[in-house]
C-alpha positions as CSV (number, residue, x, y, z in Angstrom):
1,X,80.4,32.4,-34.9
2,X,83.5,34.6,-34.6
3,X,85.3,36.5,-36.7
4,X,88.9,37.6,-36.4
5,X,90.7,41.0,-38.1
6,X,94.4,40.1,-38.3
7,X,97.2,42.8,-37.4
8,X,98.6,44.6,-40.3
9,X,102.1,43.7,-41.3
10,X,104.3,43.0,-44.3
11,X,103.6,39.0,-45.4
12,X,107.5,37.7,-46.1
13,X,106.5,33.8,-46.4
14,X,103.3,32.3,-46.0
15,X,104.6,28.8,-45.9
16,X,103.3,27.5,-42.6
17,X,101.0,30.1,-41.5
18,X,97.8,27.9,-41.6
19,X,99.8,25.4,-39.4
20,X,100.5,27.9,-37.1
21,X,97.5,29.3,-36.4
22,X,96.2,25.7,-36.0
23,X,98.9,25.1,-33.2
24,X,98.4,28.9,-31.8
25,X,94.5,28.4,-31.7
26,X,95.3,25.0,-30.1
27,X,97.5,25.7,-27.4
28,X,95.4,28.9,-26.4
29,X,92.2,26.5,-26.3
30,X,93.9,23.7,-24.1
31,X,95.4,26.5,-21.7
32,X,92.3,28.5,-21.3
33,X,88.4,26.6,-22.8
34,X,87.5,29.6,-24.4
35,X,86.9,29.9,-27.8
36,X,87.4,33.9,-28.3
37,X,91.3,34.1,-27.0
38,X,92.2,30.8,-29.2
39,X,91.1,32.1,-31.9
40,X,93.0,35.7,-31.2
41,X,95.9,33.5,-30.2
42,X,96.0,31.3,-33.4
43,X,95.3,34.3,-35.9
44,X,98.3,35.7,-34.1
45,X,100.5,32.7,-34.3
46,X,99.6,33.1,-38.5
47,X,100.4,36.2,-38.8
48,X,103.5,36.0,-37.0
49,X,104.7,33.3,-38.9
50,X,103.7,34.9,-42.2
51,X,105.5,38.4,-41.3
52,X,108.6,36.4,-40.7
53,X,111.3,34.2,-43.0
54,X,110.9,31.1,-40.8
55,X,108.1,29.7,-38.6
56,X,106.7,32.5,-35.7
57,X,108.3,32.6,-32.1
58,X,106.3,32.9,-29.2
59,X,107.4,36.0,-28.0
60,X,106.0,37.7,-31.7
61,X,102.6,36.2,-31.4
62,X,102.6,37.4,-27.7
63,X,102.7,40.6,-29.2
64,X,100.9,40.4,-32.4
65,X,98.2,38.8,-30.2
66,X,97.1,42.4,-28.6
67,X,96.3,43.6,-32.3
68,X,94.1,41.2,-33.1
69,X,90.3,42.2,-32.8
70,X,87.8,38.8,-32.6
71,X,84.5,39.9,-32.8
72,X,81.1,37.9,-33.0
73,X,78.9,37.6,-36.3
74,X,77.0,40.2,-35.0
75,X,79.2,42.7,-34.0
76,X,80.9,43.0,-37.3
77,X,84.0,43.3,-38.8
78,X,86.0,46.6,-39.4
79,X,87.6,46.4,-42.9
């Protein structure tokens, strides 16, 4: 089981977000098979679309990507 800290950042409209990181997580899983970077992709997708007024560009979750920390159960979660 993993766990994923998201990047900090000012939510502007969450409308879409889940979707996103469905479609981020997605993508990232059919490019690469592993389970860590798709969830660090789709977490990233989220929050992208949630810091902004429409649905997240790539370029943004490229970026926001790099902030996110993934982490297994056991390695625990900083808060």
């Amino acid at each position: 089981m993993f766990f994923a800290q998201a990047p900090k950042g000012k939510a502007v409209n969450t409308v879409g977000a889940g979707d996103s990181l469905l479609a981020g997580f997605l993508a990232a899983y059919v490019k690469s098979s592993d389970i860590r970077s798709a969830l660090q992709y789709g977490v990233a997708s989220g929050s992208a679309t949630a810091f902004a007024i429409d649905l997240c560009e790539k370029k943004h979750a490229d970026i926001l990507a790099e902030e996110v920390i993934v982490m297994k159960q056991n390695e625990g979660c900083e808060a």
